[in-house]
MDAnalysis code that builds the backbone (N, CA, C; Angstrom):
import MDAnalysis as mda
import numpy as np

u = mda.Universe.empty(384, n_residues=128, atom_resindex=np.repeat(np.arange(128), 3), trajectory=True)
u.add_TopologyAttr("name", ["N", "CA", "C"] * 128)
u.add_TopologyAttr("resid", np.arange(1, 129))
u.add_TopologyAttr("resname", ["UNK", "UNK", "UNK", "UNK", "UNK", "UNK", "UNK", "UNK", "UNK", "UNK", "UNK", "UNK", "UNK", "UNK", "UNK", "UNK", "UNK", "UNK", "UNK", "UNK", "UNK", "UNK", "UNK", "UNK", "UNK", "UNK", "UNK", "UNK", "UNK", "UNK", "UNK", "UNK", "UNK", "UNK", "UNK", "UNK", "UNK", "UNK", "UNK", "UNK", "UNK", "UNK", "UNK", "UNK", "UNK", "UNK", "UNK", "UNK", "UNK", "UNK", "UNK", "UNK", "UNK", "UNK", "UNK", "UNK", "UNK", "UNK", "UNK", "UNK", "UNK", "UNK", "UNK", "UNK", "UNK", "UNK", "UNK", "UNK", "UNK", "UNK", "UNK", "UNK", "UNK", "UNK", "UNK", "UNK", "UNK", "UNK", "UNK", "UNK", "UNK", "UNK", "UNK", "UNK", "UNK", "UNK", "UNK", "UNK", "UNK", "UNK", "UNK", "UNK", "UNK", "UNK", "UNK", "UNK", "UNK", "UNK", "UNK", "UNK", "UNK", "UNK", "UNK", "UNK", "UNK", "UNK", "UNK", "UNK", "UNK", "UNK", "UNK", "UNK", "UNK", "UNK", "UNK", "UNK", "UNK", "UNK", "UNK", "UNK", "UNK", "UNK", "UNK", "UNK", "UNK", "UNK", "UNK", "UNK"])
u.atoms.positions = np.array([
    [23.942, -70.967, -129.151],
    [24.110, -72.083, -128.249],
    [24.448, -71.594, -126.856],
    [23.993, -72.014, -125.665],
    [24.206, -71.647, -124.741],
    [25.507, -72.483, -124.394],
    [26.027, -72.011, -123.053],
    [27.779, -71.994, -122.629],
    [27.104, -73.269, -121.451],
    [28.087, -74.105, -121.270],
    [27.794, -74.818, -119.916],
    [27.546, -74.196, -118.467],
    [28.112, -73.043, -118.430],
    [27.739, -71.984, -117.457],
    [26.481, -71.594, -117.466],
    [25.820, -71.026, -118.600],
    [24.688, -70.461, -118.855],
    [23.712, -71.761, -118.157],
    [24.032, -72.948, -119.018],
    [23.092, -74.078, -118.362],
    [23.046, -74.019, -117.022],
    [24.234, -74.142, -116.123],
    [24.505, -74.386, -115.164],
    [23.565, -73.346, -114.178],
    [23.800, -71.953, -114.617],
    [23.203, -70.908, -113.836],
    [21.522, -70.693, -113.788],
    [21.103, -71.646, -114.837],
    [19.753, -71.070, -114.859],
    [19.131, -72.572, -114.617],
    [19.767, -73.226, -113.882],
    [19.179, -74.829, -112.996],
    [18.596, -74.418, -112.163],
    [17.796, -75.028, -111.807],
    [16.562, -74.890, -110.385],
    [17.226, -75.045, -109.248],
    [18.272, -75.821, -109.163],
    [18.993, -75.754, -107.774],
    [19.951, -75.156, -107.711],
    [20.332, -74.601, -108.811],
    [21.466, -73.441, -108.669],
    [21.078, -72.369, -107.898],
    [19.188, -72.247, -108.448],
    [18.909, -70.788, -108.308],
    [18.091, -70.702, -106.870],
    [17.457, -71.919, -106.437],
    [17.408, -72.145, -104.841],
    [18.230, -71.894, -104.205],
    [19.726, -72.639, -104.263],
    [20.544, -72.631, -103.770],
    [21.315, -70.738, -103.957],
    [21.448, -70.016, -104.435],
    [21.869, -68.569, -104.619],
    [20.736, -67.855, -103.752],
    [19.651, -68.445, -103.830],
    [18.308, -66.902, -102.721],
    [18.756, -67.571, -101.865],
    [18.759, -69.369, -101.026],
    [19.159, -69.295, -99.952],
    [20.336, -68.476, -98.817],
    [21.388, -68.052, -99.857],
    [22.395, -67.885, -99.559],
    [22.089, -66.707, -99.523],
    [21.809, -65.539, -100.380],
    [21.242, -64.253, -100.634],
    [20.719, -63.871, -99.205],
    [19.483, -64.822, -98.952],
    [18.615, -64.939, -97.937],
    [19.247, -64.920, -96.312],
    [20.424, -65.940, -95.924],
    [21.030, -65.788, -95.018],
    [22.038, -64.650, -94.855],
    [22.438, -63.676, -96.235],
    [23.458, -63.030, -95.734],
    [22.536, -61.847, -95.321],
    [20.980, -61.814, -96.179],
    [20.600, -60.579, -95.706],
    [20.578, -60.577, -93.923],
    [19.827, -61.729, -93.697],
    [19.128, -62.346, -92.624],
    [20.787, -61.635, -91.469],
    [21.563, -62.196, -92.051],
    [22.610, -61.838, -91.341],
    [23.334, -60.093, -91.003],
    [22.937, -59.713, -91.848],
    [22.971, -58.479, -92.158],
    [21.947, -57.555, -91.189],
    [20.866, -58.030, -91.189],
    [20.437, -57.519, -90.384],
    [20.111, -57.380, -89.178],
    [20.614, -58.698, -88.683],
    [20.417, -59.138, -87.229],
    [21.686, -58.842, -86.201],
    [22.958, -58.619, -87.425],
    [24.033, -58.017, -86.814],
    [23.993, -57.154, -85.897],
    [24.246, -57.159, -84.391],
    [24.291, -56.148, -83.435],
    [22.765, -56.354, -82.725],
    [22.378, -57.115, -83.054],
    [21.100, -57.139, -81.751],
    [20.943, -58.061, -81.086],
    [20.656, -57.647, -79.750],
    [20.907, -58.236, -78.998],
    [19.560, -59.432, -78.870],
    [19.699, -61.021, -79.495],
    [18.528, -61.765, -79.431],
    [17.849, -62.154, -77.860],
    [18.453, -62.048, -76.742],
    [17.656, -61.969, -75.342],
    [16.424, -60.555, -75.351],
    [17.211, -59.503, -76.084],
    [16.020, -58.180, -75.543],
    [15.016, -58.785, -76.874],
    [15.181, -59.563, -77.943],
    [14.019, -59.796, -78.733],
    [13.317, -60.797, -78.277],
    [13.729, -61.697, -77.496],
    [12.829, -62.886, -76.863],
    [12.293, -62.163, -75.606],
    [12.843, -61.219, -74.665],
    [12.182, -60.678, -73.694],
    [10.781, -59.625, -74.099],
    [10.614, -59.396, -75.404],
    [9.959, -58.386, -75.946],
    [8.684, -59.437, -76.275],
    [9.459, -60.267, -77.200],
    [8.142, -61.091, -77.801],
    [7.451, -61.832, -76.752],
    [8.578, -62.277, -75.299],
    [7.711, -62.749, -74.133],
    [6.461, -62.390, -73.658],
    [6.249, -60.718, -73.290],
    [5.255, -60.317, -72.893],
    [4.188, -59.590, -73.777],
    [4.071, -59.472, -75.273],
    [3.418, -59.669, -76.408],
    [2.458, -60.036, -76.167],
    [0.922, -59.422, -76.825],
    [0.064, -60.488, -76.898],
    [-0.227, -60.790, -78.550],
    [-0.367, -62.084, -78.563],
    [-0.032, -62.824, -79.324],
    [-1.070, -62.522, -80.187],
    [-2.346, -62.113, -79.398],
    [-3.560, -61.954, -80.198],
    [-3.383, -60.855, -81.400],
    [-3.171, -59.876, -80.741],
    [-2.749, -58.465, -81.413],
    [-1.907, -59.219, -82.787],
    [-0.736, -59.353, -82.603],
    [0.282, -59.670, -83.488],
    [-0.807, -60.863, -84.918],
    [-1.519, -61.907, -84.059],
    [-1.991, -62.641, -85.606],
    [-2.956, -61.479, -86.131],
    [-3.711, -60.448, -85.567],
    [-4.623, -60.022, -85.798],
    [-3.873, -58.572, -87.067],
    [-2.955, -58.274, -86.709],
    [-1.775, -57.867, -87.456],
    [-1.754, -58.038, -88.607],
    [-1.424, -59.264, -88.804],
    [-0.869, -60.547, -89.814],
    [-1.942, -60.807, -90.443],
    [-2.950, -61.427, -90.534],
    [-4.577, -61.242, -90.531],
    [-4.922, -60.402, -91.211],
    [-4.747, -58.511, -91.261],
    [-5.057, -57.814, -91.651],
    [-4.196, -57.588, -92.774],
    [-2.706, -57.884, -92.863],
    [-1.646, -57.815, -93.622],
    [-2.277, -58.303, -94.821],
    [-2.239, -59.369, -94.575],
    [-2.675, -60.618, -95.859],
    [-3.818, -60.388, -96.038],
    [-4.900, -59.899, -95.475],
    [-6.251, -59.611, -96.371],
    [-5.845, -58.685, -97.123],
    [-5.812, -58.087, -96.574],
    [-5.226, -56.379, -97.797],
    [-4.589, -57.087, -98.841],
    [-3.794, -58.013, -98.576],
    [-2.551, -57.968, -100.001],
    [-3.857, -59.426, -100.793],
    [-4.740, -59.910, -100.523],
    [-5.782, -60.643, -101.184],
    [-6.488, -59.717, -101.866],
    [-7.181, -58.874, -101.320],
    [-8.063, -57.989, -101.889],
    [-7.049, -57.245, -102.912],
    [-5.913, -56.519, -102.861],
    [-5.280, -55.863, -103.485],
    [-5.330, -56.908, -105.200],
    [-5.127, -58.136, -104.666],
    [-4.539, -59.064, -105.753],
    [-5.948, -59.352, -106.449],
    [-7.160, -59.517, -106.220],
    [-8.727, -60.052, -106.540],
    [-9.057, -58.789, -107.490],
    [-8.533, -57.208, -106.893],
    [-8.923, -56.282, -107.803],
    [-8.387, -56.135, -108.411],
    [-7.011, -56.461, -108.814],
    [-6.038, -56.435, -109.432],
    [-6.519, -57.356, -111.238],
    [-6.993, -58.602, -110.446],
    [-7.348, -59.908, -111.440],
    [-8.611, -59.308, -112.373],
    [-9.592, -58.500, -111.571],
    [-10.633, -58.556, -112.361],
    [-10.245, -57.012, -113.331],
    [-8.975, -56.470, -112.960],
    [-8.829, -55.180, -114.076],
    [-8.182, -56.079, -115.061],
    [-6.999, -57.215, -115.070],
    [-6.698, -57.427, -116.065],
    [-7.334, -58.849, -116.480],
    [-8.671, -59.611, -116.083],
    [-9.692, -59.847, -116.522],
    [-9.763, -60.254, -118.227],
    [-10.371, -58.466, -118.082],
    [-10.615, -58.276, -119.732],
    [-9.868, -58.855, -120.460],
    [-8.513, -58.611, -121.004],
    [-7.496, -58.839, -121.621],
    [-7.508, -60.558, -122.192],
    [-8.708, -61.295, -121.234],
    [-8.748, -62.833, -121.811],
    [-7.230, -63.491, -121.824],
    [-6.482, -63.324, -121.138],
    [-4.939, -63.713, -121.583],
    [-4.764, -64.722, -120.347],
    [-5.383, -64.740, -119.398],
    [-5.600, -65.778, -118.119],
    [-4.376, -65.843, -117.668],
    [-3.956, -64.847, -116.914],
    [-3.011, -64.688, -116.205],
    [-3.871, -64.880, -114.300],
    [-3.087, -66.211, -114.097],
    [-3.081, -66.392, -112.855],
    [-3.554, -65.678, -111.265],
    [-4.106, -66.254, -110.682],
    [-4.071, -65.090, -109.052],
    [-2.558, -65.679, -108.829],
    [-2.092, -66.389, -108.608],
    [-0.921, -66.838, -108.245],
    [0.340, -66.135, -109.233],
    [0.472, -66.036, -110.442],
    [1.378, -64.882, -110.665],
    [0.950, -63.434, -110.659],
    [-0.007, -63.032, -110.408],
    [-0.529, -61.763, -109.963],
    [-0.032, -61.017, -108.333],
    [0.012, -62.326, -107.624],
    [0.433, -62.959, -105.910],
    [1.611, -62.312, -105.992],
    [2.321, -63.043, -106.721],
    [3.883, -62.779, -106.893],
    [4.200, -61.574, -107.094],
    [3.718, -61.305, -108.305],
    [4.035, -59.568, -109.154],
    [3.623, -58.720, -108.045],
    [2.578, -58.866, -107.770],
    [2.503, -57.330, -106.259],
    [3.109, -57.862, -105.233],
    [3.393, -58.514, -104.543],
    [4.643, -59.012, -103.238],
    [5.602, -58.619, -103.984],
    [6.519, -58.864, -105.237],
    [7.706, -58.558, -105.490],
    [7.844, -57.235, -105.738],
    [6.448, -56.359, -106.590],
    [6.501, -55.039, -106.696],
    [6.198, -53.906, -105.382],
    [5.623, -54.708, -104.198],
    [6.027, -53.797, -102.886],
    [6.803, -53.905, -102.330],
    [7.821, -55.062, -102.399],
    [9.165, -55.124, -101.965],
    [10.236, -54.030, -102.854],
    [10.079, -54.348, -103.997],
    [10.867, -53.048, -104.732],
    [10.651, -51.785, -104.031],
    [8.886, -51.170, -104.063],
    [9.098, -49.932, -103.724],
    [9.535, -49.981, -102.418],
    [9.625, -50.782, -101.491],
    [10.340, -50.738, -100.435],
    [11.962, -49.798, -100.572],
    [12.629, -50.622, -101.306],
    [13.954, -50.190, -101.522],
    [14.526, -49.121, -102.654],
    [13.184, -48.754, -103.561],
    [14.118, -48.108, -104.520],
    [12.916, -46.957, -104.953],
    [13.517, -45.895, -105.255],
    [12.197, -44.666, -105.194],
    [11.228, -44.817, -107.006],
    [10.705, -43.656, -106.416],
    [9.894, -43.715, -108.325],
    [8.719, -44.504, -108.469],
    [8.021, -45.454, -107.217],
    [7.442, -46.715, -107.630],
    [7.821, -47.658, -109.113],
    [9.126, -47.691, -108.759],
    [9.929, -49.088, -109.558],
    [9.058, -50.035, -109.324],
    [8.292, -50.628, -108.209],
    [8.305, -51.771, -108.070],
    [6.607, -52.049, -109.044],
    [6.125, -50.883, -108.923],
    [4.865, -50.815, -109.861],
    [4.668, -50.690, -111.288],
    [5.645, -50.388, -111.690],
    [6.418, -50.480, -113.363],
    [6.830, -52.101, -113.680],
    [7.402, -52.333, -112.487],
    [7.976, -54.008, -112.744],
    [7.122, -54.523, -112.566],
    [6.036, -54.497, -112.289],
    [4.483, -55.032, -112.301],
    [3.989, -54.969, -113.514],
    [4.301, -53.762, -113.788],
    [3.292, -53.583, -115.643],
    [4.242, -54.506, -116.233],
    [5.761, -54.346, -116.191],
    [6.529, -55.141, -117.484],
    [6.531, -57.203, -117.238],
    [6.628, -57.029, -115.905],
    [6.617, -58.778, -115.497],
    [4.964, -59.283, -115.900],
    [3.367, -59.283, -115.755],
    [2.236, -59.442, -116.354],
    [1.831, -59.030, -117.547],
    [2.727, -57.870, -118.258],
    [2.410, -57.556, -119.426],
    [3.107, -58.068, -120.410],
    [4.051, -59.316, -119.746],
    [4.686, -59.876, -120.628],
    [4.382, -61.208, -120.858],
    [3.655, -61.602, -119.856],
    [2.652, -62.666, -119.935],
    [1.545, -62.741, -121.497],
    [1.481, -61.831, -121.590],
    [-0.041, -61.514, -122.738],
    [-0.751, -60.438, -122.295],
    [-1.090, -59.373, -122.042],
    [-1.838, -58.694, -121.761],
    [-1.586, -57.939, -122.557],
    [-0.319, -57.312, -122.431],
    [0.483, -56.158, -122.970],
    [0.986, -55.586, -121.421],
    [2.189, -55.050, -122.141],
    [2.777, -53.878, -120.740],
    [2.047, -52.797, -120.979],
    [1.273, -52.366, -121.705],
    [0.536, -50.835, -121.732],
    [-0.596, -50.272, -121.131],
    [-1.385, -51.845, -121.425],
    [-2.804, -52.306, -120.736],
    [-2.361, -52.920, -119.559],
    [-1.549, -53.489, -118.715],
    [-0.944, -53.571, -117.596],
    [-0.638, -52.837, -116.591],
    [-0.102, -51.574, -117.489],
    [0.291, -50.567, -116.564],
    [-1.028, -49.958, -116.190],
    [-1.994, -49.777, -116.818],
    [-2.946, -48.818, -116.837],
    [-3.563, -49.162, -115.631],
    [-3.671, -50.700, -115.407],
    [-4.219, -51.473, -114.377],
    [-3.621, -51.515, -113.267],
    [-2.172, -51.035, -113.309],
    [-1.510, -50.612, -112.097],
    [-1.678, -49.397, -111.647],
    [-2.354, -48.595, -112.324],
    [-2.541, -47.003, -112.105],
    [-3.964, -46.656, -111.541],
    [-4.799, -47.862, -111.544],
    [-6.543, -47.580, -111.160],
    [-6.276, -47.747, -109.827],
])
């Protein structure tokens, strides 16, 4: 039986409400000590073009990454989503962001291979 806590913690607005907060302390964390005039004087004379064209290129890459991604685990017939596929590589390049080993590409095989595929045939598809 779960504890009223347990209920409590795994509510949808509990768990909005905890990344928001997560979210502002990072947000806070990192903005500590800079000075926001030299970042508005910076982004002032920017061209704007450059920057979407940036952004543009960002997100194609991480489409294409995710399309080849879909048609390796395809096969497997287990119909796993572009949209949790989306997720699993955004959350698994944020990992390797922060933690060595490509963690975040392992947590890729175990988060889709737990869907149905398998984590074995998952991983393999993280390795092509």
């Amino acid at each position: 039986m779960d504890s009223s806590f347990q209920r409590f913690a795994r509510s949808p607005q509990v768990r909005v409400w905890a990344w928001i907060a997560l979210s502002a302390l990072l947000l806070y964390l990192a903005l500590r000590g800079v000075n926001l005039n030299d970042i508005w004087d910076t982004l002032s004379h920017a061209d704007f073009r450059f920057i979407g064209l940036a952004i543009f290129s960002v997100a194609l890459n991480i489409l294409f990454k995710v399309a080849r991604w879909h048609v390796l685990v395809e096969p497997s017939k287990k119909g796993v989503g572009f949209g949790k596929l989306t997720m699993s590589l955004m959350t698994g390049q944020t990992l390797n962001w922060f933690l060595p080993a490509r963690v975040g590409d392992v947590s890729r095989a175990y988060v889709i291979g737990g869907l149905g595929p398998g984590r074995s045939f998952v991983l393999g598809t993280v390795g092509v």
